[in-house]
Structures are given as structure tokens and as C-alpha cells.
PDB file of N, CA, C and O in Angstrom:
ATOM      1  N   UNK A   1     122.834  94.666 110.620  1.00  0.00           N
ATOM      2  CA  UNK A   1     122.851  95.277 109.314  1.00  0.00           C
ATOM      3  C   UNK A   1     123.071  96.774 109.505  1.00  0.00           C
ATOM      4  O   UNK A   1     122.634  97.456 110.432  1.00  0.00           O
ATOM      5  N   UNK A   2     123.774  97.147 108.540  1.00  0.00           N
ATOM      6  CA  UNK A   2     123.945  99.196 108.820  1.00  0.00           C
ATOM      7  C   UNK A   2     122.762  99.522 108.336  1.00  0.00           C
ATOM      8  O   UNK A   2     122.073  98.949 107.492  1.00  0.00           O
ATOM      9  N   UNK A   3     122.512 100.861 109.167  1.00  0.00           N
ATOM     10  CA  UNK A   3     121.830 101.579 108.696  1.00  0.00           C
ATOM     11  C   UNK A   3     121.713 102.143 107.512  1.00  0.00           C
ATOM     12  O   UNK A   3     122.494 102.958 107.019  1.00  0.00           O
ATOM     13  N   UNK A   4     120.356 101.548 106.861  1.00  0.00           N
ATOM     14  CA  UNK A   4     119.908 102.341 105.389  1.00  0.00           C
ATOM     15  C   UNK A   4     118.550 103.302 105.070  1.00  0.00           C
ATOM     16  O   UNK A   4     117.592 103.081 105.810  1.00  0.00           O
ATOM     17  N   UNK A   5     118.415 104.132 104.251  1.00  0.00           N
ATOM     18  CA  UNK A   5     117.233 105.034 104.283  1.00  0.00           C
ATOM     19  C   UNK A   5     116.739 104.521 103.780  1.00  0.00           C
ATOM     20  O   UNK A   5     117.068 103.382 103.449  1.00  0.00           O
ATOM     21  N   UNK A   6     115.694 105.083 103.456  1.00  0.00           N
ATOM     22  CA  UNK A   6     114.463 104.131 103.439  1.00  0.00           C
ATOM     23  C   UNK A   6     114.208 104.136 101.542  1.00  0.00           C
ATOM     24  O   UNK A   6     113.613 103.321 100.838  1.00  0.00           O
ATOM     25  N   UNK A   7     114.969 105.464 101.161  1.00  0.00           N
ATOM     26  CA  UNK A   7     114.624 105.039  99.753  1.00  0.00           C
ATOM     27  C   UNK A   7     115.581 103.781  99.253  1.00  0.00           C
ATOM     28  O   UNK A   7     115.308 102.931  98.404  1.00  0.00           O
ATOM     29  N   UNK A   8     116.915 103.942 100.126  1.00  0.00           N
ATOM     30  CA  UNK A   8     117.644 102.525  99.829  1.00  0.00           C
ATOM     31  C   UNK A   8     116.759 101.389  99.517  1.00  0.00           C
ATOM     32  O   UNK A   8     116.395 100.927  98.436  1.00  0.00           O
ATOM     33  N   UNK A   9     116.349 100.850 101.484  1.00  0.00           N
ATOM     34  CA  UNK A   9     115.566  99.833 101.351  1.00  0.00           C
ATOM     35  C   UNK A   9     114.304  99.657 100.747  1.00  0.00           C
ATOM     36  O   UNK A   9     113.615  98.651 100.914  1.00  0.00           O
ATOM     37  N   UNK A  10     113.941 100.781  99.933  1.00  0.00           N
ATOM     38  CA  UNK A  10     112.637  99.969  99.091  1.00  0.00           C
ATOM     39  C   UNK A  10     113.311  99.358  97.859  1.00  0.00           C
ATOM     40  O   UNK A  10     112.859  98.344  97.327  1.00  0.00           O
ATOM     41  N   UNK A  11     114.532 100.070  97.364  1.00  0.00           N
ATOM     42  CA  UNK A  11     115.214  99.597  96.028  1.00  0.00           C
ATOM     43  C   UNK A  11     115.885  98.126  96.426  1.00  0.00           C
ATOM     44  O   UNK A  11     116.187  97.277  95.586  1.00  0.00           O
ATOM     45  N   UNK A  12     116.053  97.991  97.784  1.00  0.00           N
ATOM     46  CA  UNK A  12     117.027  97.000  97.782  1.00  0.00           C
ATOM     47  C   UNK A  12     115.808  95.814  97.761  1.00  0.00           C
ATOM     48  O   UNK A  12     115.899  94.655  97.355  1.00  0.00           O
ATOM     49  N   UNK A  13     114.470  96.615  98.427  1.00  0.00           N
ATOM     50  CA  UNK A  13     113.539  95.204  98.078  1.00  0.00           C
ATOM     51  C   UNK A  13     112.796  95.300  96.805  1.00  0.00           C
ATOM     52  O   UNK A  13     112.571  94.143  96.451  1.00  0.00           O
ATOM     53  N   UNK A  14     112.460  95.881  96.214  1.00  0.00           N
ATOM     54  CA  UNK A  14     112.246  95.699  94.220  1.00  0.00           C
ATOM     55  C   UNK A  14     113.428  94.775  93.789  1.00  0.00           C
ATOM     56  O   UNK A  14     113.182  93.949  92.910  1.00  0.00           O
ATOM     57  N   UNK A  15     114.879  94.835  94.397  1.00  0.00           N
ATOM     58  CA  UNK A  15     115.865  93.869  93.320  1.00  0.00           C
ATOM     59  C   UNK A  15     115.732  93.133  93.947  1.00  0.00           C
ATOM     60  O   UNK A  15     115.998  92.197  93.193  1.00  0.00           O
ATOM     61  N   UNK A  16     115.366  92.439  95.398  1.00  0.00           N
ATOM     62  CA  UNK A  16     115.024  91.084  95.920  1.00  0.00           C
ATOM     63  C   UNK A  16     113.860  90.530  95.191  1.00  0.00           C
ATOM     64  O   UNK A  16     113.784  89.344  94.867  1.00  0.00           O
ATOM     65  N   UNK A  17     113.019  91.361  94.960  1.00  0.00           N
ATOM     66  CA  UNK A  17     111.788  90.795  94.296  1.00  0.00           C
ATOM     67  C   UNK A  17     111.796  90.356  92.904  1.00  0.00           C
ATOM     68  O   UNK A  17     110.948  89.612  92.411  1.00  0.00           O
ATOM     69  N   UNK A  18     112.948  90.930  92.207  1.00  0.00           N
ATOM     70  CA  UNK A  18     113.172  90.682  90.958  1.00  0.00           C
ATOM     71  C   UNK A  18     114.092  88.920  91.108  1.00  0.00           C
ATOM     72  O   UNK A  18     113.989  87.870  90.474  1.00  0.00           O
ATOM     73  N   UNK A  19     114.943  89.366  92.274  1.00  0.00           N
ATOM     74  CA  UNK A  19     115.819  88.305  92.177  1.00  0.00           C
ATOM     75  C   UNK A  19     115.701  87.296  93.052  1.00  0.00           C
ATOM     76  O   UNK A  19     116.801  86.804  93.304  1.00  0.00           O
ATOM     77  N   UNK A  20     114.714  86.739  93.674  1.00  0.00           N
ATOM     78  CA  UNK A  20     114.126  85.933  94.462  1.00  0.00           C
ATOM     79  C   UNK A  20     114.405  84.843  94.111  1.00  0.00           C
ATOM     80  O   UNK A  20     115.035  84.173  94.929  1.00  0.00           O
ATOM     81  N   UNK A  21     114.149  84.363  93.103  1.00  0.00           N
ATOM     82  CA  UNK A  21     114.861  82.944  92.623  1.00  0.00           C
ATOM     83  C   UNK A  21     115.951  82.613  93.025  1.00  0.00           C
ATOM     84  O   UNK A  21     116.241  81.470  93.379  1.00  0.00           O
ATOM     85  N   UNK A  22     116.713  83.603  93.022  1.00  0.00           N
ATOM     86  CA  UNK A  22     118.063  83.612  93.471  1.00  0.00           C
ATOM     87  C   UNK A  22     118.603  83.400  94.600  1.00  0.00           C
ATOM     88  O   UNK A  22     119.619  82.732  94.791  1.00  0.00           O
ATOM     89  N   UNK A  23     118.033  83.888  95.305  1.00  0.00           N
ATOM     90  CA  UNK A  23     117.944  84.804  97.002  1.00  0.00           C
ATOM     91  C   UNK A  23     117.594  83.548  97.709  1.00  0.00           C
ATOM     92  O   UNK A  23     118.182  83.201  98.734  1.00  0.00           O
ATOM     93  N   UNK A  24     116.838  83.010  97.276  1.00  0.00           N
ATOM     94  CA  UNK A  24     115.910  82.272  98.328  1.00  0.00           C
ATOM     95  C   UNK A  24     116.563  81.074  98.808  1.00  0.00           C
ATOM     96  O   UNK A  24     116.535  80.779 100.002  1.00  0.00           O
ATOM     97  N   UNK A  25     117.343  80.138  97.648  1.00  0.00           N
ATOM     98  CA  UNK A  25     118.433  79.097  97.924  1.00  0.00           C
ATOM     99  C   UNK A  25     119.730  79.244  98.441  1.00  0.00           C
ATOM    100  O   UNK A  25     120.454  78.306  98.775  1.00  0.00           O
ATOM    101  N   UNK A  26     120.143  80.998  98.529  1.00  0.00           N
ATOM    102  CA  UNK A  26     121.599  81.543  99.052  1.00  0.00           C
ATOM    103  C   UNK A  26     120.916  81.205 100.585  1.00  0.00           C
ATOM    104  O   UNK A  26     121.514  80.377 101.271  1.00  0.00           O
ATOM    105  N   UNK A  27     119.783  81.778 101.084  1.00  0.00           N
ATOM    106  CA  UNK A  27     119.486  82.071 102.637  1.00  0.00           C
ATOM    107  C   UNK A  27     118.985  80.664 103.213  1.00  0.00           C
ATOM    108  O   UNK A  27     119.288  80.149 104.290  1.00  0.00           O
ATOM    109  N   UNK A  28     118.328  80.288 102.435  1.00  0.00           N
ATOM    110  CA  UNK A  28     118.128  78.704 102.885  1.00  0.00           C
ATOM    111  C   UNK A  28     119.417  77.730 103.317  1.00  0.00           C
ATOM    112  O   UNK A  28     119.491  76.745 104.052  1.00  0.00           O
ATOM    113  N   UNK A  29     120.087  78.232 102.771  1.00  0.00           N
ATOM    114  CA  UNK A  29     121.486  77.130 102.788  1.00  0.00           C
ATOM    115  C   UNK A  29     121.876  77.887 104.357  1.00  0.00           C
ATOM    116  O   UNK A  29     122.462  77.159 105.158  1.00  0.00           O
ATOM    117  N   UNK A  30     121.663  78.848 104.645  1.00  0.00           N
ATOM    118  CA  UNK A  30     122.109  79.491 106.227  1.00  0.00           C
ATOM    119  C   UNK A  30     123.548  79.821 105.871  1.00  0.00           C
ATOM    120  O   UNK A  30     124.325  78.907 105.596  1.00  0.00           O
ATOM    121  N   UNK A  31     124.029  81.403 105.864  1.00  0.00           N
ATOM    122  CA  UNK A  31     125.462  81.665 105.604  1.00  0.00           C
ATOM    123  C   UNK A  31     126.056  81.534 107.152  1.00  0.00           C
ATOM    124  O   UNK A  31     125.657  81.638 108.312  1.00  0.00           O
ATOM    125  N   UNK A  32     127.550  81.171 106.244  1.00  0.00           N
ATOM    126  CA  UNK A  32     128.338  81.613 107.874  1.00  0.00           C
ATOM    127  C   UNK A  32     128.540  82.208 108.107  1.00  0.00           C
ATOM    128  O   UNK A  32     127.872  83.025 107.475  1.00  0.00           O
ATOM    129  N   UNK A  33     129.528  83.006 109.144  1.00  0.00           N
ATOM    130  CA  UNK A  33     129.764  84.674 109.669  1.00  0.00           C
ATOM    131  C   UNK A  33     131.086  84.449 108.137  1.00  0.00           C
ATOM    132  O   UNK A  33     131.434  85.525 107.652  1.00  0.00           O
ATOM    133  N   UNK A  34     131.342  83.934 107.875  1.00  0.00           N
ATOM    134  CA  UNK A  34     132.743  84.217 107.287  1.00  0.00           C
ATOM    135  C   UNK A  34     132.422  84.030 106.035  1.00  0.00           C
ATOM    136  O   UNK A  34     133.250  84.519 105.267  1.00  0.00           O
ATOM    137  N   UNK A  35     131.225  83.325 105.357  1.00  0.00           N
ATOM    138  CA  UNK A  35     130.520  84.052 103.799  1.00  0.00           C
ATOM    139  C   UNK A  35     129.850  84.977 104.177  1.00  0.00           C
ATOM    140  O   UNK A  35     129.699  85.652 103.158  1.00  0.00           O
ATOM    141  N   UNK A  36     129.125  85.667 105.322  1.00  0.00           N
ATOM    142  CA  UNK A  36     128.339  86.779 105.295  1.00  0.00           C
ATOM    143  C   UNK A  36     129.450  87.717 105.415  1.00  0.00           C
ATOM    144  O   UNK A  36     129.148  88.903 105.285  1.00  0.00           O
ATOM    145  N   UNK A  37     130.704  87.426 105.640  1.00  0.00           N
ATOM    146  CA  UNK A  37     131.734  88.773 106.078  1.00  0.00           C
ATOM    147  C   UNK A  37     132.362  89.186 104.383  1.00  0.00           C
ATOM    148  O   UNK A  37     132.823  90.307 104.168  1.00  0.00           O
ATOM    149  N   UNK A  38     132.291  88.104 103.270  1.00  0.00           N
ATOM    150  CA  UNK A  38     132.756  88.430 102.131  1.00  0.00           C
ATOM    151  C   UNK A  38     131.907  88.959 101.149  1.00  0.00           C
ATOM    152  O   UNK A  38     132.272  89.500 100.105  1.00  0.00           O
ATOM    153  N   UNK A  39     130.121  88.678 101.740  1.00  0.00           N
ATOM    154  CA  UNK A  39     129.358  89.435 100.854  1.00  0.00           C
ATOM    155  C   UNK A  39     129.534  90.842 100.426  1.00  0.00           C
ATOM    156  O   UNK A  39     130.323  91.530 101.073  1.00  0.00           O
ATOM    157  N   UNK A  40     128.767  91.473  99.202  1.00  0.00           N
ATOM    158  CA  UNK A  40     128.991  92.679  99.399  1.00  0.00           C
ATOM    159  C   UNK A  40     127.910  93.710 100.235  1.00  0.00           C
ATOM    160  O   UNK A  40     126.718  93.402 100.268  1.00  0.00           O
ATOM    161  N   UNK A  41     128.196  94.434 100.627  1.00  0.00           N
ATOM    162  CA  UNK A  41     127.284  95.005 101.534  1.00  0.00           C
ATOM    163  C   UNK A  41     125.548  94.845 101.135  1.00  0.00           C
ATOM    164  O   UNK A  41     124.634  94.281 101.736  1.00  0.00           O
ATOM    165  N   UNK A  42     125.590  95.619  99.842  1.00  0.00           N
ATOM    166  CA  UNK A  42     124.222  95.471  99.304  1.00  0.00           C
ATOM    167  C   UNK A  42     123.705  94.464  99.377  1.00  0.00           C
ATOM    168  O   UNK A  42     122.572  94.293  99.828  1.00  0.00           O
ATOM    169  N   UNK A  43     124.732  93.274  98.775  1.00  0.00           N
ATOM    170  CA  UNK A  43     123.945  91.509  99.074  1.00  0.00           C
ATOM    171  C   UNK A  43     123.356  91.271 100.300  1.00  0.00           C
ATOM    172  O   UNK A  43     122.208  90.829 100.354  1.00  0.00           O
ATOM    173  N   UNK A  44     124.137  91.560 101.495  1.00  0.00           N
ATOM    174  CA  UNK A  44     124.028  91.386 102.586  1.00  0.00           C
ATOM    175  C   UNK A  44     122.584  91.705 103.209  1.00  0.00           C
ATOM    176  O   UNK A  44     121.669  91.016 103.658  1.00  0.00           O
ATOM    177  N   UNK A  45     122.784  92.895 103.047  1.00  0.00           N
ATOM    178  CA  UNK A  45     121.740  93.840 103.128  1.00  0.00           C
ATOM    179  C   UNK A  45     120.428  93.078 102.148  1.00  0.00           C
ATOM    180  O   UNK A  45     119.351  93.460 102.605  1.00  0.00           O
ATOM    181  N   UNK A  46     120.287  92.386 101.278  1.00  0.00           N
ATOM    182  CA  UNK A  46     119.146  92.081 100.510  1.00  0.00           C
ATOM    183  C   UNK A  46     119.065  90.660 101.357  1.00  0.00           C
ATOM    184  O   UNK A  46     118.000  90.049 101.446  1.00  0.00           O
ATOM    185  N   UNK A  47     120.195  90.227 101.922  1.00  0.00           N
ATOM    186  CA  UNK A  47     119.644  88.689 102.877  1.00  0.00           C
ATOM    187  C   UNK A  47     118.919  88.789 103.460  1.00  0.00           C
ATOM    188  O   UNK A  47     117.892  88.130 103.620  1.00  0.00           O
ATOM    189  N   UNK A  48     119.563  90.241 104.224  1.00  0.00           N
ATOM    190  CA  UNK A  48     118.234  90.396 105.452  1.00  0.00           C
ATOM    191  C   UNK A  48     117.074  91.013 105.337  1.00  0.00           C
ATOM    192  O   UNK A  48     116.284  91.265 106.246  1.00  0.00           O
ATOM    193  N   UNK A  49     117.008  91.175 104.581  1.00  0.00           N
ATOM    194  CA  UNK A  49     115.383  91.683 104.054  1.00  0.00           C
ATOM    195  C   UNK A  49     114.699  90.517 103.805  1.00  0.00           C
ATOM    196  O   UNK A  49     113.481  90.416 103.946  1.00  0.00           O
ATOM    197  N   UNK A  50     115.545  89.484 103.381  1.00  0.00           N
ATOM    198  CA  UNK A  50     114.845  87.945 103.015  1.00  0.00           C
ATOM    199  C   UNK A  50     114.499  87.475 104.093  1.00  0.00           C
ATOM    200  O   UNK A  50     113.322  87.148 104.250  1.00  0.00           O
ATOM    201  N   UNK A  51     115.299  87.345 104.959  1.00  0.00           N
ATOM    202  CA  UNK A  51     115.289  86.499 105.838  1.00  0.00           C
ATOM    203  C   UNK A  51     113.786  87.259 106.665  1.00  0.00           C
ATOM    204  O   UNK A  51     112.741  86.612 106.728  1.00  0.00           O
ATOM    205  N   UNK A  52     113.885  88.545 107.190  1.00  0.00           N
ATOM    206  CA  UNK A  52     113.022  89.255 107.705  1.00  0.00           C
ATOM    207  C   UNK A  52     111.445  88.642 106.905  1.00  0.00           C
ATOM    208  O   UNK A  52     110.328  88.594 107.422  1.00  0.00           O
ATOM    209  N   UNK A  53     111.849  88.240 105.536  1.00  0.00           N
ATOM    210  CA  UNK A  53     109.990  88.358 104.683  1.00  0.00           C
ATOM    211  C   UNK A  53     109.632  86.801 104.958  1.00  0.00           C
ATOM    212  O   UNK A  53     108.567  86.186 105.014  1.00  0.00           O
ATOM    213  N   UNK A  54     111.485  86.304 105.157  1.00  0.00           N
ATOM    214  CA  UNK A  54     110.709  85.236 105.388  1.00  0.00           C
ATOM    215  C   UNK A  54     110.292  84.410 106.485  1.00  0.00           C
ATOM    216  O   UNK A  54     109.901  83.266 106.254  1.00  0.00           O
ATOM    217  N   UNK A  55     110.339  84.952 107.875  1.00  0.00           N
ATOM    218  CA  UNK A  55     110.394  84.936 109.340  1.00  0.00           C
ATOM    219  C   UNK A  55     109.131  85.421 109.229  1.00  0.00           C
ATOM    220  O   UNK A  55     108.585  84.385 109.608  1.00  0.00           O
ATOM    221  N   UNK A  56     108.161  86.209 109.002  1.00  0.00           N
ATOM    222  CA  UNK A  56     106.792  86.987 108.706  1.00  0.00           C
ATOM    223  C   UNK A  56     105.974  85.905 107.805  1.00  0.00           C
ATOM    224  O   UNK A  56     104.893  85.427 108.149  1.00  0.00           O
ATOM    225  N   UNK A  57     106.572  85.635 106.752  1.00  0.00           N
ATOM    226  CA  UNK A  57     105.376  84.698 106.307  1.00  0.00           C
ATOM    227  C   UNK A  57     105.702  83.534 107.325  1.00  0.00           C
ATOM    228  O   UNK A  57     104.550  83.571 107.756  1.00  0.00           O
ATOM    229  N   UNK A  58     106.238  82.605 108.025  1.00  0.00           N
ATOM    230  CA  UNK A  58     106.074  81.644 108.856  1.00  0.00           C
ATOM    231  C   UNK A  58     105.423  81.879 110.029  1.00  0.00           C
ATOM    232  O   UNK A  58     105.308  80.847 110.690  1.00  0.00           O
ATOM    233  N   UNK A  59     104.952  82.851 110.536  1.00  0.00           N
ATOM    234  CA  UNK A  59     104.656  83.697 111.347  1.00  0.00           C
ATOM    235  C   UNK A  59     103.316  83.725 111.075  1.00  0.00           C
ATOM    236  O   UNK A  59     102.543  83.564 112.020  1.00  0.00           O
ATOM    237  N   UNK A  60     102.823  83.924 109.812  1.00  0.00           N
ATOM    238  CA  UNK A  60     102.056  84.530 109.122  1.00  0.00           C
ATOM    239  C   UNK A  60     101.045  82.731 108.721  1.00  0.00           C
ATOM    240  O   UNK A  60      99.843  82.482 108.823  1.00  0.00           O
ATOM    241  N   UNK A  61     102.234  81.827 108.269  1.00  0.00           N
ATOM    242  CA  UNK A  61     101.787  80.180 108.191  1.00  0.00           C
ATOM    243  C   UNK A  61     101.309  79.705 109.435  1.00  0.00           C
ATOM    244  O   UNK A  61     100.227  79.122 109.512  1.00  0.00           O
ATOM    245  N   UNK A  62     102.102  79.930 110.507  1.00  0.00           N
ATOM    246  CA  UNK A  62     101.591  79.636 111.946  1.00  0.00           C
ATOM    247  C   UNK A  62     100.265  79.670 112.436  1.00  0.00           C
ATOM    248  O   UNK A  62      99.561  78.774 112.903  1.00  0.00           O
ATOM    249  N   UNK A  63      99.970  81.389 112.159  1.00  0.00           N
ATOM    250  CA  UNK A  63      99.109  81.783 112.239  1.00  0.00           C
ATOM    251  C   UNK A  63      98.165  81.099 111.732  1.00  0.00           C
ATOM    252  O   UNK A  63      97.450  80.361 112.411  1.00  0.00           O
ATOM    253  N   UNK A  64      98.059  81.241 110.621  1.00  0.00           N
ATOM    254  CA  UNK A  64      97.176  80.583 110.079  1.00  0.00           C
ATOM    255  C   UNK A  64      96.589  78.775 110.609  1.00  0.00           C
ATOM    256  O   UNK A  64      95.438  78.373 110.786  1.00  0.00           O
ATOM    257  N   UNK A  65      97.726  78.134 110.719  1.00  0.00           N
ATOM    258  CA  UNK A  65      97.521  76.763 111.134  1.00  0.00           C
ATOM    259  C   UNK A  65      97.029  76.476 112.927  1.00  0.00           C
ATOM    260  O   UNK A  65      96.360  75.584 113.449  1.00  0.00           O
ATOM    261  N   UNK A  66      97.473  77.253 113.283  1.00  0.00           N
ATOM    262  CA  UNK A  66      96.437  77.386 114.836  1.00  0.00           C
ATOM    263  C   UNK A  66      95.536  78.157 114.664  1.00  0.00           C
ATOM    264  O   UNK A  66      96.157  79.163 115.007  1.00  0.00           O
ATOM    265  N   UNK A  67      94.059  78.714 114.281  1.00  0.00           N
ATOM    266  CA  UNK A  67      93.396  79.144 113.658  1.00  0.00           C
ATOM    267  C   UNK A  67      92.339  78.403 113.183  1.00  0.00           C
ATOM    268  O   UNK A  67      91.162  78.721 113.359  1.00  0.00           O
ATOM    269  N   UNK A  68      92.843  77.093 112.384  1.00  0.00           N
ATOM    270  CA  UNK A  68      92.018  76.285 111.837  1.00  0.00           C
ATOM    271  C   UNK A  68      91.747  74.930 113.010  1.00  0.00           C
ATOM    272  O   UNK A  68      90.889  74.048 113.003  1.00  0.00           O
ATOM    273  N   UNK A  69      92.436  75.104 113.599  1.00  0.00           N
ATOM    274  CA  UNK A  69      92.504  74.018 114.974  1.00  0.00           C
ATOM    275  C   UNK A  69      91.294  74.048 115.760  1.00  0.00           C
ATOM    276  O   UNK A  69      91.190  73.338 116.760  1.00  0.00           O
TER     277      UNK A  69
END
């Protein structure tokens, strides 16, 4: 992903958060290099913020489930 500042990426995660509904069935489906190459940057850029929140909460589920073991 290019480099963004940081006031970018808090805006780019408020419109993920708004648009999560959305978001969540684009990244689940797993893009290819050749739909991630036609996104537009910003989209792009809001995947991987998804993907990142959502690699942390499984992380975060893991955790949790060895724990109770």
C-alpha cells in the first residue's frame, strides 16, 4: 500500500467504519492482483485497513479461545 499520513488514514478508517457493510463481503471474496490493480487507490487503501482489523480481531479470537482451554 503507498504511503499515507496519518490524517489520511484516520479518514480513510471513519469511511470504512461507515461503510463496513460494504467492505466486508468485497475482502472476504479475496481480490485478485488484477481487481486490486483496477481499484481506486482510496478503495484499495480502505481494503487494507480491513483486512489489517480483520487479521487483529482473529488474532484477538485466537487469543481468546486458547485462554479458555
Amino acid at each position: 500500500m503507498a504511503q499515507i499520513n496519518r490524517l489520511e488514514e484516520f479518514r480513510l478508517k471513519r469511511e470504512l467504519d461507515e461503510e463496513i457493510a460494504l467492505w466486508r463481503p468485497v475482502v472476504n471474496g479475496i481480490l485478485t492482483y488484477t481487481e486490486a490493480c483496477m481499484m481506486h487507490p482510496r478503495d484499495l487503501a480502505k481494503a487494507n485497513l480491513l483486512v489489517d482489523r480483520m487479521i487483529k480481531e482473529q488474532k484477538q479470537s485466537m487469543k481468546g479461545k486458547s485462554g479458555k482451554g
